[in-house]
C-alpha positions as CSV (number, residue, x, y, z in Angstrom):
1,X,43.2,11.2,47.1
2,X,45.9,9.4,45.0
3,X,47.8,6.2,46.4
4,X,50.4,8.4,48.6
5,X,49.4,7.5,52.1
6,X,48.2,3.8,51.3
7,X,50.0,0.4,51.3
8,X,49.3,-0.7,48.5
9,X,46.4,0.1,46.0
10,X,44.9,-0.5,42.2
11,X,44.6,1.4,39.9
12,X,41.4,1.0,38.0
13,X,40.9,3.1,35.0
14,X,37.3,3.7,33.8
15,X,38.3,5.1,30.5
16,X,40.8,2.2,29.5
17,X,37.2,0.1,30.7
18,X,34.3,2.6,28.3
19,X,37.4,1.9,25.2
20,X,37.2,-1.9,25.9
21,X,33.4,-1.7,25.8
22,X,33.0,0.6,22.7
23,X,35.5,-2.0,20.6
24,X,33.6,-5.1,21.8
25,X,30.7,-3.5,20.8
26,X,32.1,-2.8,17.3
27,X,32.6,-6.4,16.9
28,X,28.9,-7.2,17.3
29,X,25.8,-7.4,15.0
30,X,23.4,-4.2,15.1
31,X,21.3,-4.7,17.4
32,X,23.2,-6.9,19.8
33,X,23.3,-5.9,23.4
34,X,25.4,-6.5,25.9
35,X,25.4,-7.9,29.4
36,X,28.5,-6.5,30.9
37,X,29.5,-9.1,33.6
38,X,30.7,-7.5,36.9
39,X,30.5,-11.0,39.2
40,X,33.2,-11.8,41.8
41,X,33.5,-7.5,42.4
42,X,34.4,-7.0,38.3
43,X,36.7,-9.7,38.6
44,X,38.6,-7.6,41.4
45,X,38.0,-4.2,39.6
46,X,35.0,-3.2,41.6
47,X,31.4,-4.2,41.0
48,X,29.9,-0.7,41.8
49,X,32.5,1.9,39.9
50,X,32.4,-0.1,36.9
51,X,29.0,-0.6,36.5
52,X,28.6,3.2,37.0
53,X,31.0,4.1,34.7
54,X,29.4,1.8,31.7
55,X,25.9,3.1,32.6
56,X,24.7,5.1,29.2
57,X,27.2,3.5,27.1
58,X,26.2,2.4,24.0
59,X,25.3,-1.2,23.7
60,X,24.6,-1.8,27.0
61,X,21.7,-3.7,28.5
62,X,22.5,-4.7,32.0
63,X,25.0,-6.4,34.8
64,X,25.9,-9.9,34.9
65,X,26.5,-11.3,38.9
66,X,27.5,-14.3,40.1
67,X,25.0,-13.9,42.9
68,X,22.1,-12.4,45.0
69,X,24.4,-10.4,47.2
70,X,26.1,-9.1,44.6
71,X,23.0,-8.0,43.0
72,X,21.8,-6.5,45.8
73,X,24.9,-4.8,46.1
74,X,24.4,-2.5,43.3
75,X,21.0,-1.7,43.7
76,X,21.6,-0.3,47.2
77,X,24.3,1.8,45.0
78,X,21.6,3.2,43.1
79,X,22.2,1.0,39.8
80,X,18.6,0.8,37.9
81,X,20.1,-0.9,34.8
82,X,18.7,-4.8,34.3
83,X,20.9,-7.0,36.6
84,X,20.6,-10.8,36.1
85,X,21.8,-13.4,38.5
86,X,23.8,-16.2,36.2
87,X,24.4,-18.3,38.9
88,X,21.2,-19.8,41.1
89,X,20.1,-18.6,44.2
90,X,18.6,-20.1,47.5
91,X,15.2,-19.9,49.0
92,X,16.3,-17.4,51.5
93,X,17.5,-15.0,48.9
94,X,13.9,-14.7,46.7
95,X,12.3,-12.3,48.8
96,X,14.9,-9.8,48.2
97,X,15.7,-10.5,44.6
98,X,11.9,-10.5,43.6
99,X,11.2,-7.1,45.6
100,X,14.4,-5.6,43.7
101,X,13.6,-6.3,40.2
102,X,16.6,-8.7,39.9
103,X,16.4,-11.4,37.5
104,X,17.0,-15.0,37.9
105,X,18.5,-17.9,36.1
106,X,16.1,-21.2,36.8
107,X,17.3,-24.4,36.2
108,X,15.1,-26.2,38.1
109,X,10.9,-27.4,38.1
110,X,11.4,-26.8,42.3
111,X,12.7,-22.9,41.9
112,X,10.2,-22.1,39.4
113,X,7.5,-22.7,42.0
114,X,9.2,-21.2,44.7
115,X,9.9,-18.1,42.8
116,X,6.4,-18.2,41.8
117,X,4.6,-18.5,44.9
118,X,7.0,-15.6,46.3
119,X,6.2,-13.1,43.5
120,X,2.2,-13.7,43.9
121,X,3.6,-12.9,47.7
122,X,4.6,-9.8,46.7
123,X,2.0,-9.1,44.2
124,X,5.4,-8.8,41.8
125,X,6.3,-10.2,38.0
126,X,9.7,-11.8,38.1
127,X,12.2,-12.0,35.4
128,X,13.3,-15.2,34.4
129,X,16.4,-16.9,32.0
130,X,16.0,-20.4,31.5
131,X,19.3,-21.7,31.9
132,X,20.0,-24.5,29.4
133,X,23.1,-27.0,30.3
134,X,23.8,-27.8,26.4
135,X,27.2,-29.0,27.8
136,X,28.7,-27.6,30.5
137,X,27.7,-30.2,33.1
138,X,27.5,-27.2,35.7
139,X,24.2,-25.5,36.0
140,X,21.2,-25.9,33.8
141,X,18.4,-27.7,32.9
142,X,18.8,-30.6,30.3
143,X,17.2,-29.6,26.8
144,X,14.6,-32.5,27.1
145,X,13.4,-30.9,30.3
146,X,14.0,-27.3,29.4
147,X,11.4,-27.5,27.3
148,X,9.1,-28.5,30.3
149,X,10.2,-25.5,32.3
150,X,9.9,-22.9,30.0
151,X,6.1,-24.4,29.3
152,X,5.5,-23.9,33.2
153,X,7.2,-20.4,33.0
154,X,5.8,-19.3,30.1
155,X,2.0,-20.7,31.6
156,X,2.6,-18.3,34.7
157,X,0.9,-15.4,36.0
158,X,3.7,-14.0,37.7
159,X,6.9,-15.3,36.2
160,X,7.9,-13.9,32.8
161,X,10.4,-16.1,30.9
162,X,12.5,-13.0,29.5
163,X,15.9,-15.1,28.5
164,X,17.1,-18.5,27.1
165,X,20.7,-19.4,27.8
166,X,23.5,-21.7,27.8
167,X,26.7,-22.0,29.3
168,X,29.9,-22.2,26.7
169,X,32.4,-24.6,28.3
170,X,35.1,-23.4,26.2
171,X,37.8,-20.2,26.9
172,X,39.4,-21.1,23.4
173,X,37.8,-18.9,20.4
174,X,36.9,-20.6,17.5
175,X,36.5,-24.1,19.8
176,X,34.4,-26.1,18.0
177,X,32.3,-27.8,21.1
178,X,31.1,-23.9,21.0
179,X,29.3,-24.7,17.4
180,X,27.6,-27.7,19.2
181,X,26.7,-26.1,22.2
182,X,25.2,-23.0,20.2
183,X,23.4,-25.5,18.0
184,X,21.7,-27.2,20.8
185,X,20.2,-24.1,22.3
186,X,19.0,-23.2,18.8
187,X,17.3,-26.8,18.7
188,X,15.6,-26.2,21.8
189,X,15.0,-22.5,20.9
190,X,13.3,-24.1,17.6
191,X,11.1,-26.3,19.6
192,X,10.0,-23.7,22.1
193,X,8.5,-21.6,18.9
194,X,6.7,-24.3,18.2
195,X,5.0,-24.0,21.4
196,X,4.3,-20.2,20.5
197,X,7.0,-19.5,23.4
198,X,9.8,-17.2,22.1
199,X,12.0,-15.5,24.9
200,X,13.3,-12.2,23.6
201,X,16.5,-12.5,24.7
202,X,18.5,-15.6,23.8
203,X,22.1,-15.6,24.7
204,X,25.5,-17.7,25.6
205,X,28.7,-15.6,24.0
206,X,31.4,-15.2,26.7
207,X,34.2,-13.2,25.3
208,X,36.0,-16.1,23.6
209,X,32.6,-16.8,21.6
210,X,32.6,-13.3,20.9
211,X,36.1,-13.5,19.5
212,X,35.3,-16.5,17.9
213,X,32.5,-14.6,15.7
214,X,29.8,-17.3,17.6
215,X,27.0,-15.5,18.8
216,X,27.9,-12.0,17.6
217,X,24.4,-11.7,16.0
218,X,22.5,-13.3,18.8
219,X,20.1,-10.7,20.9
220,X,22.6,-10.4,24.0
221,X,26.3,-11.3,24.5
222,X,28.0,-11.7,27.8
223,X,31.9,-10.4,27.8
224,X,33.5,-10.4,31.0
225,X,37.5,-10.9,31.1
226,X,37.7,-8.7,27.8
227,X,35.8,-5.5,29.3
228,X,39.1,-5.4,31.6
229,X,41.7,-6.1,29.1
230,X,43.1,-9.3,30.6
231,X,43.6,-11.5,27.5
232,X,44.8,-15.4,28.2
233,X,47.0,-17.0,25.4
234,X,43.9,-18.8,24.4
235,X,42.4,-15.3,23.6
236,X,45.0,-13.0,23.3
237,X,45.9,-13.8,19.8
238,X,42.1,-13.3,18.5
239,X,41.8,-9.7,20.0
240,X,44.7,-8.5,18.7
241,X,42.9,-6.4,16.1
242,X,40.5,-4.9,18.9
243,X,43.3,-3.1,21.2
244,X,42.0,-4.2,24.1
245,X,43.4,-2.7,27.4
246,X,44.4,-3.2,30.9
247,X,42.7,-1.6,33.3
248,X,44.1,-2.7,36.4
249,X,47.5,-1.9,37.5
250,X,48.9,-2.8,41.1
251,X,51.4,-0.9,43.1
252,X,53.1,-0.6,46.2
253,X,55.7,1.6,48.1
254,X,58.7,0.5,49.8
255,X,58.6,0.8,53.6
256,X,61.9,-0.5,54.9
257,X,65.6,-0.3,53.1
258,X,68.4,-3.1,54.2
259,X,71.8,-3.2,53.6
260,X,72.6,-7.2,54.2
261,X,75.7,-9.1,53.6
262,X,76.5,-12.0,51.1
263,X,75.1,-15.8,52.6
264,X,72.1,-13.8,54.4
265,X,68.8,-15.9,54.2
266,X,65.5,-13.6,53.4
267,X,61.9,-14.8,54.6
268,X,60.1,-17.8,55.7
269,X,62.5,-20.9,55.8
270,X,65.6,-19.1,54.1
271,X,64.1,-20.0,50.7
272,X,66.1,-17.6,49.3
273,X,70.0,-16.8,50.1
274,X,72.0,-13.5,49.3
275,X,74.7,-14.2,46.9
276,X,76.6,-10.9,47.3
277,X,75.9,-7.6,49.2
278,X,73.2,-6.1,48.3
279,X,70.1,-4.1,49.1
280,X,66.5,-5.5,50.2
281,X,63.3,-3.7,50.3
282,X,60.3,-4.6,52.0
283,X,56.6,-4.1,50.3
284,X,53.6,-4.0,52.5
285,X,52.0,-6.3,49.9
286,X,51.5,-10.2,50.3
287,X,49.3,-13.2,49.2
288,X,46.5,-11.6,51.6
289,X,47.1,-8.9,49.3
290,X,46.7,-11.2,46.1
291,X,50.3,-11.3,45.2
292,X,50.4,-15.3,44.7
293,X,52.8,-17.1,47.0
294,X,53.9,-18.8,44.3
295,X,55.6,-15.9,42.9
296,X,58.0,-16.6,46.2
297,X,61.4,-16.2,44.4
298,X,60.0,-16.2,40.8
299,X,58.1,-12.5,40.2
300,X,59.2,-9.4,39.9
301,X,58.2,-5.5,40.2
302,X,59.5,-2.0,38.9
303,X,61.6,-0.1,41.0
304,X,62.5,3.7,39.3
305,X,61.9,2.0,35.6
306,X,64.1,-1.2,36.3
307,X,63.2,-4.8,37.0
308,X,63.6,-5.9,40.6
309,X,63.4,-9.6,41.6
310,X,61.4,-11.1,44.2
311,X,63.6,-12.3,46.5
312,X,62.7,-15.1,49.8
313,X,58.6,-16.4,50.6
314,X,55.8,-14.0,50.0
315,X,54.4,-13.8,53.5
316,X,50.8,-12.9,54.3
317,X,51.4,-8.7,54.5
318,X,55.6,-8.5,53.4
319,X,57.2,-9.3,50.1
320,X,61.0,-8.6,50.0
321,X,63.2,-7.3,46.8
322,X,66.5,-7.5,46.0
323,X,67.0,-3.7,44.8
324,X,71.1,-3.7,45.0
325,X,71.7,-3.1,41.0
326,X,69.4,-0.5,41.2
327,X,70.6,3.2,42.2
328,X,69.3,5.7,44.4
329,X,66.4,3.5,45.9
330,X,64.6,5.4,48.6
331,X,61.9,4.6,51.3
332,X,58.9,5.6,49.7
333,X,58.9,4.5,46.3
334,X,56.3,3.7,44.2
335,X,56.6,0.1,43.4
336,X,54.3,-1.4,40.2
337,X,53.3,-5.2,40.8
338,X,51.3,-5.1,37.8
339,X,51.2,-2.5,35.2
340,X,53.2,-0.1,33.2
341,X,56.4,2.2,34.5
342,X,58.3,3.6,31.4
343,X,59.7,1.1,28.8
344,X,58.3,-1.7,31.8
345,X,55.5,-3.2,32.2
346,X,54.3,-6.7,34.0
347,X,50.7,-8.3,32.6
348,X,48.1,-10.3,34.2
349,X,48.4,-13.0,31.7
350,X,52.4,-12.9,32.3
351,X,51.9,-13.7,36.0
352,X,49.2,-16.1,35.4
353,X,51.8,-17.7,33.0
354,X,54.3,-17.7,36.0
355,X,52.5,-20.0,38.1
356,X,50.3,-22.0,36.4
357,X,46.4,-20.5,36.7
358,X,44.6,-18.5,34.6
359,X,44.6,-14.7,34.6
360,X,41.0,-14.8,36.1
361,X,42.5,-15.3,38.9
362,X,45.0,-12.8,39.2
363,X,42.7,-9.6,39.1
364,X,40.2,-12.0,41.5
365,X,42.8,-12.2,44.0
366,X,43.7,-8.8,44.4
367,X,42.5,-8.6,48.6
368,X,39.6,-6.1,50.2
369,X,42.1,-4.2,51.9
370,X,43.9,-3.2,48.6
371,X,42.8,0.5,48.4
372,X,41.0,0.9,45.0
373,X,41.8,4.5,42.8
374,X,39.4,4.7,40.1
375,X,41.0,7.0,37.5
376,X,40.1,8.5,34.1
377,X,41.0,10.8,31.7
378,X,40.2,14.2,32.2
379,X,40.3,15.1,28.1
380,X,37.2,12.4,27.9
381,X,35.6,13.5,31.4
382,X,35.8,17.1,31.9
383,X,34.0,18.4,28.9
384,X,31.5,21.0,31.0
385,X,30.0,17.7,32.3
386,X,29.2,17.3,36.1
387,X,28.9,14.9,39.4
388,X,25.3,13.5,38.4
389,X,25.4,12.3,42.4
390,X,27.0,15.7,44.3
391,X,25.6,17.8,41.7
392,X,28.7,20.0,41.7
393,X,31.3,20.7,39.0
394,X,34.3,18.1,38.8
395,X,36.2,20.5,39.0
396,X,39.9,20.9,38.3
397,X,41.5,18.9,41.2
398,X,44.3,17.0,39.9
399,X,45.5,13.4,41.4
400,X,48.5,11.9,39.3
401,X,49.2,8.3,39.4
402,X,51.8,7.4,42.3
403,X,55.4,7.0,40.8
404,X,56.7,6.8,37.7
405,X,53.2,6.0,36.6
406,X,52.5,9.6,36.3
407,X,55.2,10.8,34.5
408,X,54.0,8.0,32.3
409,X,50.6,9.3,32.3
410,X,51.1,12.9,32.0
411,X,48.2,13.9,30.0
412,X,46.1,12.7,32.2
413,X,44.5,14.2,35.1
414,X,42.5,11.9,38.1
415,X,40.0,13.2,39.5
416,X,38.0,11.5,42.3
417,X,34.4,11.9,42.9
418,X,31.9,10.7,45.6
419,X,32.8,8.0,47.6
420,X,30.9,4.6,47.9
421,X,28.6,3.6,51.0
422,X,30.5,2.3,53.4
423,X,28.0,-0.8,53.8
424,X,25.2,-1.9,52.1
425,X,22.4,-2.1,54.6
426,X,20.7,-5.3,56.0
427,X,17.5,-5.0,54.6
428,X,17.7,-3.1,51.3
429,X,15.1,-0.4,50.2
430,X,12.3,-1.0,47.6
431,X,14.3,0.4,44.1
432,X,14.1,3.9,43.5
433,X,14.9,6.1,41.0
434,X,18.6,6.0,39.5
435,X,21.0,8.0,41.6
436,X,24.1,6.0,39.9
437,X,26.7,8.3,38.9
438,X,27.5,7.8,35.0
439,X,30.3,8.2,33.3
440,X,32.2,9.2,36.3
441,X,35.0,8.1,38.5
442,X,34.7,6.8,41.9
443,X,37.1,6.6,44.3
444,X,36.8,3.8,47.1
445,X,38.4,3.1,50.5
446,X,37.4,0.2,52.1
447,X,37.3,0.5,55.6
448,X,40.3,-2.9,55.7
449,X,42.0,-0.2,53.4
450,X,41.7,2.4,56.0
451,X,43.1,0.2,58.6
452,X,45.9,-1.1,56.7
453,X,46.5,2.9,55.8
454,X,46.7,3.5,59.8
455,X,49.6,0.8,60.0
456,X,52.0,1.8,57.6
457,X,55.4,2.6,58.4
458,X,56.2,5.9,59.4
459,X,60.0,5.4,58.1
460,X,58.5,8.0,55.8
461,X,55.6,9.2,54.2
462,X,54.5,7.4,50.6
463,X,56.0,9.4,47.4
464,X,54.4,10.0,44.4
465,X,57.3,9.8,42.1
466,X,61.1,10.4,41.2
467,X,60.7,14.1,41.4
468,X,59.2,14.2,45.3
469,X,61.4,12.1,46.8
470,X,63.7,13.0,49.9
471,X,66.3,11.3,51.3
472,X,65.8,8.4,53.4
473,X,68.2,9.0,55.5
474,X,70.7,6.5,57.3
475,X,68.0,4.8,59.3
476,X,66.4,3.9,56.5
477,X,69.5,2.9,55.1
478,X,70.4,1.0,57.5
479,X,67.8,-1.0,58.5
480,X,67.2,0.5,61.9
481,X,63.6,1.2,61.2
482,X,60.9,0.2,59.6
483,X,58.5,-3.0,60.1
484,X,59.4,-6.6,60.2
485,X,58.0,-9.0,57.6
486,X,55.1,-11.4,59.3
């Protein structure tokens, strides 16, 4: 299924995500492994997909989350690689992390001993990474009592202290607090070894470390931003040699064409008054959405290849675009929020820029009803491999990218594979063996997605691009259909 038919969906592509991995990878020591982090859903790409699709790559050694439930979340999707909580967790979540093999950050002498009385429970070993707070002031033991925990740990029966960490507190590569905060957990790693206790895995490199060539050599790095391409000005000038790539694009269609006078006010409050005639489209896309309200009269999208200006308040499901300049407008086009259309394109970073936050979160924001198409190139993909999940050849199905985005694209060819459970259940299985599709694509509709698919306009059915449109007709012209912004 391509994004005809839906509101407004993301494009995630999986092979833009294996390149990003594969030149981060090249930047490390040999030997260095990776923790891909996929907390808050990938950063709005999709937990599950991406961690299937970097499954087997080289490099990798596990998942990053943010959390129990998101650990939890890929398990029940069949993920077996090493995931490791970074955050903390709460006594009611240590049953379930301890009877899925999920391991923990500690930072405290009172989760130690809870941890450790529920794995002799369970008749389980758990995992542990001593987190260190060298700096941060967030999470994390102090050095001085570090040491004290990681005797306790290391003294247990049933907790294994796998991992030593740290925190880096700075974005900018090259920071120099990063040299300080590197050289503290080194201190403490020092005095541990003195205690014959030597974690194998000692790690603290987030991608601007990386970038900054701190901790490239250390046993395990943690990128997160820079596996999806979205680059800050802080970092953007230190990847340039690695090529780094967006993988998420955001698009729309228009569902409602109005001719309006000059001195008519658009949106909420009239924040925004037309000039001259001219013609406004409505998007089915707002802040729910995670098109910032504070793009109201500021942002912009692609309409057929040209720039079109955000025009009155983004409202909770409506945005509104002055399209007058632009010819031969139709209901039904594809509409790119974020992304590439021709000689166009609109970043992340750019709207992060444009009002004032950090491109974190922009891709965050993107909403749960935003259907998600994972893509990927078929020249990479479809090389006699098949669905490890259905078990059937990929086959030769083709799904282009809505729009212009396909024309853009046109050596590509999408091709969807097995959807995702539509729920993870309650009480979660004892692991099993690996049933994760690698190197695949997955395509996802959430069932918010489904139900924002029901409403859409019927003015007229979603287009893909220039060369399937039809003619809107006067109505749509006119204004005399279509759905009013809320």
């Amino acid at each position: 299924m391509s994004g005809s038919g839906h509101r407004v969906w993301a494009e995630i592509d999986l092979s833009a995500l294996r390149r990003n991995m594969a030149r981060v990878v090249r930047r490390l020591a040999d030997g260095t492994r990776v923790l891909a982090v996929v907390k808050a859903d990938a950063y709005g790409h999709g937990a599950v997909p991406v961690a299937r699709a970097l499954l087997g790559e080289p490099g990798l050694w596990g998942f990053g989350v943010g959390d129990s439930q998101e650990a939890l979340e890929l398990r029940a999707a069949g993920i077996d690689a090493p995931i490791l909580i970074l955050g903390t967790i709460i006594p009611e979540e240590e049953a379930q992390v301890v009877s899925h093999d999920v391991r923990v950050c500690v930072h405290s002498m009172d989760r130690v001993g809870t941890l450790e009385d529920e794995s002799r429970r369970q008749g389980r070993r758990t995992r542990v990474h001593l987190m260190v707070d060298t700096g941060m002031g967030r999470l994390g033991a102090l050095p001085g009592r570090a040491l004290d925990l990681a005797r306790v740990v290391a003294a247990s029966r049933w907790l294994e202290l796998e991992g030593l960490a740290t925190h880096m507190s700075s974005s900018k590569p090259g920071h120099p607090f990063t040299a300080v905060q590197r050289q503290r957990l080194l201190s403490l790693l020092a005095d541990l070894r003195r205690d014959h206790i030597e974690p194998p895995l000692v790690h603290f490199a987030n991608t601007a470390a990386i970038l900054g060539g701190d901790g490239g050599s250390s046993p395990l790095v943690r990128p997160g931003i820079s596996l999806y391409g979205v680059l800050g000005p802080d970092t953007a000038q230190a990847a340039g040699p690695l090529g780094l790539e967006p993988v998420m694009s955001l698009r729309t269609q228009i569902v409602y064409l109005k001719d309006v006078p000059a001195g008519t006010p658009i949106g909420y409050n009239g924040t925004h008054v037309t000039a001259h005639a001219t013609r406004v489209a409505t998007l089915p896309v707002g802040y729910n959405d995670g098109l910032a309200y504070r793009l109201s009269n500021r942002g912009r999208a692609i309409v057929r290849g040209e720039i079109a200006p955000i025009v009155g308040a983004i409202s909770m499901d409506y945005t509104m675009l002055d399209v007058g300049p632009i010819p031969g407008v139709r209901v039904g086009d594809a509409v790119t929020l974020i992304g590439s259309e021709g000689a166009r394109s609109i970043t992340i970073p750019e709207l992060a820029s444009l009002v004032g936050t950090i491109p974190y979160e922009i891709s965050c924001a993107v909403g749960k009803r935003v259907h998600r198409l994972y893509v990927r190139e078929e020249r990479e993909e479809l090389e006699g491999r098949r669905d490890e999940t259905a078990g059937a050849p990929l086959g030769p199905e083709v799904i282009p990218a809505p729009g212009a985005a396909a024309a853009a694209a046109a050596d590509k060819r999408r091709v969807p594979v097995a959807p995702l459970p539509a729920a993870m259940p309650a009480a979660l299985p004892a692991p099993a063996a690996a049933a994760a599709t690698r190197r695949v694509a997955v395509t996802v509709k959430p069932a918010a997605a489904a139900a924002a698919s029901a409403e859409a306009s019927s003015a007229a059915p979603a287009r893909r691009g220039k060369g399937s449109r039809k003619a809107a007709g006067p109505d749509g012209m006119k204004g005399s259909s279509g759905t009013a912004a809320a």
